[in-house]
N, C-alpha and C positions, 0 to 999 in steps of 0.2 A: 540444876537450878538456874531458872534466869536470871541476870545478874546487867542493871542499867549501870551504865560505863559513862555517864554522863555529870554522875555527882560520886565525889569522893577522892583523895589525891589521883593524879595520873600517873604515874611512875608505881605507887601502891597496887592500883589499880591493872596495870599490864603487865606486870612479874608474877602476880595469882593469876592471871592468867592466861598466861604464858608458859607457867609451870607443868600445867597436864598437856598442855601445846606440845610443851617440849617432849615429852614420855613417852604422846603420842604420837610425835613425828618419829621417836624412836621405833616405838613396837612398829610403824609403818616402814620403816627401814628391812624390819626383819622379814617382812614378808619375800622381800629377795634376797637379802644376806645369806637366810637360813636356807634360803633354797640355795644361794650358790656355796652355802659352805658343805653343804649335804651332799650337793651334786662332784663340789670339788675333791671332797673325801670318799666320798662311795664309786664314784663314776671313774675320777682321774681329770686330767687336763683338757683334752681335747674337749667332753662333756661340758667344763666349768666356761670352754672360751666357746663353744657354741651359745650357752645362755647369754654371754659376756656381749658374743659378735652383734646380738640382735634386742639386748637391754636396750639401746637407744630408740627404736625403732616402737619398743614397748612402753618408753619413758615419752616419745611423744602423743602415743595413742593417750594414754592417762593425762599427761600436761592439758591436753584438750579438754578433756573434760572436767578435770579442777580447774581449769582458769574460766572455764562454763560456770560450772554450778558456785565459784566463788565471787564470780560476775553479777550472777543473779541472788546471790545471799547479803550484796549489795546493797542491793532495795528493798530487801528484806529486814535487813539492819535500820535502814533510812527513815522505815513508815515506823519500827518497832522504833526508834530514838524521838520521830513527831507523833507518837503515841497513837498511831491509828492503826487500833489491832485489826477492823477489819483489810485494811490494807495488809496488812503480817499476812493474812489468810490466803488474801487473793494471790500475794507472791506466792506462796508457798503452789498453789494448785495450777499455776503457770509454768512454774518453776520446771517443776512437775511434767507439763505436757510438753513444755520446749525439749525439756533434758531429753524425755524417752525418744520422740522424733527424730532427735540428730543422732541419739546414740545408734542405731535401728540403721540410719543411715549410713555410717560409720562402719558398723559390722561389714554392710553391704559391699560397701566401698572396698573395705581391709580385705575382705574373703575374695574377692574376684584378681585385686593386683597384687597379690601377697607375693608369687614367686617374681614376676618383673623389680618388685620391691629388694629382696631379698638377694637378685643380682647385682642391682646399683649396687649394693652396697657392699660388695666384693667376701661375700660368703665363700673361706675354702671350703672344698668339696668333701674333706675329709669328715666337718662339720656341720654341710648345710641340712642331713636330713633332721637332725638334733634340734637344728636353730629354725626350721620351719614349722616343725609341730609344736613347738615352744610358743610360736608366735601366733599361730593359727587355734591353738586350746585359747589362748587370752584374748581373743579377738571376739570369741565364740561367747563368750566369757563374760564381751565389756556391759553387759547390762549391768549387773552385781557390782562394778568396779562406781559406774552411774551412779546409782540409789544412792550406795555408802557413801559418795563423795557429795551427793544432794545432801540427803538429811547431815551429815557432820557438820556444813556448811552454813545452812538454814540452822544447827540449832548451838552454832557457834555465834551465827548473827547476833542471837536473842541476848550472847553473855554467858553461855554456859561449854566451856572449853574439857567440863570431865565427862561429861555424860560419852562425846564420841571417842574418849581415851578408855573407858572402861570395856565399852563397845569392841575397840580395836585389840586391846590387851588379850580378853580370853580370843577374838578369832587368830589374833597374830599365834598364840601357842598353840592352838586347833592345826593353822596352816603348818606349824614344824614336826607336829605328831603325824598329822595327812602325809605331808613330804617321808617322814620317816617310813611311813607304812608301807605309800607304791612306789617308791623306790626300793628298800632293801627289802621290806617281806614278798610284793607282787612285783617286783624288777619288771617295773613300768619304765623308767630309765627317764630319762628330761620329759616326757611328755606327764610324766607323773607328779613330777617339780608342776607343772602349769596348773595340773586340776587339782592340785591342791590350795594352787594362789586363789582360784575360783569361786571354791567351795568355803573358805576361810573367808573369804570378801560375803558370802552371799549368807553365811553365818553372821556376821555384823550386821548385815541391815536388818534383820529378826532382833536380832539385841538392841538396836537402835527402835527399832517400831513399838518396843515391848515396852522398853522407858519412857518414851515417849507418851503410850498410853495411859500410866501411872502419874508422870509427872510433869506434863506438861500440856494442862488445857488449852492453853492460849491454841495447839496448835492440834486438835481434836477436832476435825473437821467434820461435818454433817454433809449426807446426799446432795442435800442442795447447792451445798460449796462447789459439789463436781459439774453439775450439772451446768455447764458451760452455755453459754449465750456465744458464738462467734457474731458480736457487734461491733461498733464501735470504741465500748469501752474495753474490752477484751482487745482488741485489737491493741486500743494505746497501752494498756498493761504490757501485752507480750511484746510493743517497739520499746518499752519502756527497760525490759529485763534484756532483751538483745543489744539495745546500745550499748552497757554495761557488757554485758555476757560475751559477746560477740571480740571486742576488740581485746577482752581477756585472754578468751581462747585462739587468739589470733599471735597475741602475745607469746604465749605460754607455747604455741606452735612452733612459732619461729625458733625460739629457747630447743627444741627439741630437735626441728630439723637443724638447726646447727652443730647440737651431739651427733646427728646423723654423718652428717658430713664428715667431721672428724673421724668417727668410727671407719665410715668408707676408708679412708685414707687409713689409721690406724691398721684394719684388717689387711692391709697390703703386705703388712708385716710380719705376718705368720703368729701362727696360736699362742707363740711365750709372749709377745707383745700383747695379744690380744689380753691374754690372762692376765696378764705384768697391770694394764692400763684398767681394766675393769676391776680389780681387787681395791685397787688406790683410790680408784672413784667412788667405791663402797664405800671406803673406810674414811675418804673426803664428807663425804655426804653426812655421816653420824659427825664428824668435827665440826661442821658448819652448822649442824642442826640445832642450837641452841639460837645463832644470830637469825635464825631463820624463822625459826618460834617469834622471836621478839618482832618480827616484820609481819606475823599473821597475828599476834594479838593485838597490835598496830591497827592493823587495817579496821577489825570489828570495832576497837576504842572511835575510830577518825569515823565511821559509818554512822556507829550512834551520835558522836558529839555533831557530826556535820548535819544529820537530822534533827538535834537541836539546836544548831545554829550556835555553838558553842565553838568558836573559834579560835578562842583565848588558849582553851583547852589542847584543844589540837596543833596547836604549835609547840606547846610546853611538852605535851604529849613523846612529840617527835625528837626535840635538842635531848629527852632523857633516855631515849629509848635508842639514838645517833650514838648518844656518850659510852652507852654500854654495850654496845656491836664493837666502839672503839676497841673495848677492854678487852671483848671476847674474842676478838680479831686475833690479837696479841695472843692472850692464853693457849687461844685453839693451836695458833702457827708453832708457838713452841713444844705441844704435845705432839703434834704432828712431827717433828722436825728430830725428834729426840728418840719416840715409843714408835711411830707411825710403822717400822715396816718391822717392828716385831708384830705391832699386831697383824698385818698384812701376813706374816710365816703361819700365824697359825689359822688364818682365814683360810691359805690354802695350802690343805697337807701334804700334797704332792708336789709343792711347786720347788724348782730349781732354782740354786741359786742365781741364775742368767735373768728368772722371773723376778725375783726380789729386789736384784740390781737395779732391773729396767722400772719397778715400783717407786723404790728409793727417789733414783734420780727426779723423778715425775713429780712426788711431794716436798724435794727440795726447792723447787722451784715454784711452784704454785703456794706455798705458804706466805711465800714473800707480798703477796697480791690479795691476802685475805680482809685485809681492810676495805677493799674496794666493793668484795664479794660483801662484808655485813651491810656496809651503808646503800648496796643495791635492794639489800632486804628491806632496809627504811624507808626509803623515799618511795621506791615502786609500791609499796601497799599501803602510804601516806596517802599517793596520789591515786590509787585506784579504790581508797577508801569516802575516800571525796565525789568519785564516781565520774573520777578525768581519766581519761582514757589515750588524750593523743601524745603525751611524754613517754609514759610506758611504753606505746607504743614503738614511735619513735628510737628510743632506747633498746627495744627489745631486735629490731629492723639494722639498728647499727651494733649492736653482738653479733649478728648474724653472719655480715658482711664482713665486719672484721675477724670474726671467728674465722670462718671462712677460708679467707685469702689469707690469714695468717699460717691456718694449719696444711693448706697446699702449696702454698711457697715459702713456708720454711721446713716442710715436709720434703720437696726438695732439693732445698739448701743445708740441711743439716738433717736427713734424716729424721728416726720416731722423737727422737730429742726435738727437732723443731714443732712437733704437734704439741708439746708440753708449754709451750708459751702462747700458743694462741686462745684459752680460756682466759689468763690472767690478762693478757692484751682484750682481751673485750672485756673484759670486767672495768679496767680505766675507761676507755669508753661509755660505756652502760651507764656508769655510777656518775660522771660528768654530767650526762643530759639527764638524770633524774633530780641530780641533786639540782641545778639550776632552774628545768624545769616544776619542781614542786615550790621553791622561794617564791617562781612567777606566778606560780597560779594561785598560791593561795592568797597573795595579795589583789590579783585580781579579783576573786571572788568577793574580800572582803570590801573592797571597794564596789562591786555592786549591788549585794549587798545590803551595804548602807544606803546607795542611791536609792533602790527600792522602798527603806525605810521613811528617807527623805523624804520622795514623792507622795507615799502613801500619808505622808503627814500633812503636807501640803493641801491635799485631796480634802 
């Protein structure tokens, strides 16, 4: 159901919806957990750290295309908050033709450099044939990954954060029944883990299309809709969704090649590392995922109120939404720090105690820095809700760097232990220039503004 985010408390207002945010970012979790917990139980080690070696590689193909389509669900939000539904339209069929283009492109790209990729990043050998058809099935794949992450985005704009949770729910258990089947009954082996992530992705967009027909006119589009004029006005539409879209995905890239990076260095260190760092990162991921929620139902809140010019809004918005990452921050780093690598034991059923240890260690430390990580969820989709793009930006450009040169010189200054400090060291960075940059900018805006107001009155 669409739901305006412009009137009614704010705090009320982004905990309901937030709530199926949250569920959904879970079931979206499972789509790799349950693959590598499937893979790590049925296959063994070597199997769990081939998907493990080349998860980053895969986490930035996808970053690309969510920080895309959640770029352009932007202005999708913007026109849907200044009430101009044929605007809602137009984005949407933009949207639309931008995504499929780049995606198309992307495939191109990934299928031609997939093995020069796959050495960068210091794939052992014992592993690599595992982690290339892993990678080369989802690549094939990324259209499906596209749609889903359009339409979820566009019809989260609108206000309605269950319709793409119920969507993901039945495909997330479709994907663990798939994974179960060509793995142990057709011993497809890791490449059977991939066309399962596929075929579970491309099930959701059917379930999303399906509701969509039922329940939401606003976005029922007619022939005519499609039939595209490449004019003028088209033109500024499609600069209008890439300003946004573009430095998103640029964002979200960086974020990704920087996992990359690390990983390089990480895979140096042989499959129990690989294994040991990739379980913890799972099991990071689901504990972070509620402060995470709260920074995507942030962004749609800050989309609609900034389309209405509700600014009051969207500061209150933010200090309640800051207060409670504070909380969550705390919460999560104590469950981590206490349960974290029992749960990590049963994630992977094979794993040795050498894997667990090197686990352990990894979330002792990284929890200490969880604070930095919720308030990077606030500000970064405060600010990219507003449809500012050069802090993110900026911020995302200085993780990178610091990631970076963190994880190779204290990689070898102290070993795999030194890669465990160069996330939480870009998180204080990161969360620095967002939080500074979002105070700056939204003062500025509201100072122009008003000048705008002024003028026009004057007029």
């Amino acid at each position: 159901m669409i739901k305006d985010l412009t009137k009614g408390e704010p705090l009320k207002l982004i905990l309901l919806f937030s709530v199926p945010l949250l569920i959904g970012n879970i079931f979206q979790q499972l789509y790799n957990i349950a693959d590598l917990v499937i893979v790590g139980r049925l296959l063994g080690v070597e199997s769990f750290a081939a998907v493990g070696a080349v998860a980053p590689l895969f986490f930035l193909i996808v970053f690309v295309i969510v920080g895309l389509t959640n770029g352009f669900a932007v202005v999708t939000g913007q026109r849907y908050g200044a009430k101009d539904i044929d605007g809602v339209k137009d984005s949407v069929v933009v949207s639309t033709i931008l995504s499929t283009v780049v995606t198309f492109a992307f495939t191109i790209l990934f299928s031609i450099f997939i093995n020069p990729v796959l050495h960068w990043l210091n794939i052992p050998d014992n592993i690599y044939h595992d982690a290339f058809w892993y990678v080369e099935i989802v690549v094939l794949g990324l259209i499906s990954t596209t749609i889903y992450n359009m339409l979820a985005s566009i019809i989260r704009a609108l206000g309605d954060s269950k319709t793409p949770l119920y969507c993901l729910i039945a495909a997330s258990l479709i994907n663990i029944i798939l994974a179960l089947v060509f793995i142990q009954q057709f011993n497809m082996g890791v490449p059977g883990s991939a066309i399962a992530v596929i075929l579970s992705q491309a099930i959701s967009i059917i379930l999303c299309l399906i509701y969509v027909k039922y329940k939401f006119p606003i976005l029922h589009l007619k022939k005519s809709d499609w039939l595209i004029k490449f004019d003028k006005n088209f033109y500024n539409s499609a600069y209008e969704h890439l300003r946004v879209g573009v430095p998103m995905a640029v964002q979200f890239s960086i974020i990704g090649i920087g996992i990359i990076i690390i990983q390089s260095v990480c895979n140096t260190f042989g499959s129990n590392v690989i294994a040991a760092v990739t379980a913890a990162l799972r099991i990071e991921q689901i504990a972070t995922l509620p402060m995470m929620s709260f920074g995507v139902a942030l962004a749609s809140y800050v989309a609609q109120n900034f389309g209405a010019r509700k600014f009051k809004r969207i500061r209150l918005g933010v200090i309640k939404t800051s207060t409670i990452n504070v909380i969550l921050s705390i919460v999560m780093a104590l469950v981590m720090r206490y349960w974290g690598t029992d749960i990590i034991r049963e994630f992977i059923g094979t794993a040795t105690p050498e894997v667990i240890d090197i686990a352990h260690r990894y979330l002792l430390i990284s929890t200490i820095f969880y604070f930095f990580l919720g308030q990077i969820f606030i500000y970064r989709n405060a600010l990219q809700g507003m449809g500012e793009t050069f802090f993110p930006l900026i911020a995302c450009i200085a993780e990178l760097v610091v990631r970076s040169f963190a994880a190779v010189y204290l990689a070898v200054k102290f070993g795999y232990i030194g890669i465990f400090y160069s996330g939480p060291i870009a998180w204080i960075s990161a969360s620095t220039i967002l939080f500074f940059g979002y105070f700056g900018s939204i003062k500025y805006i509201i100072v122009k503004v008003r000048e705008k107001l002024h003028n026009r009155l004057l007029a």
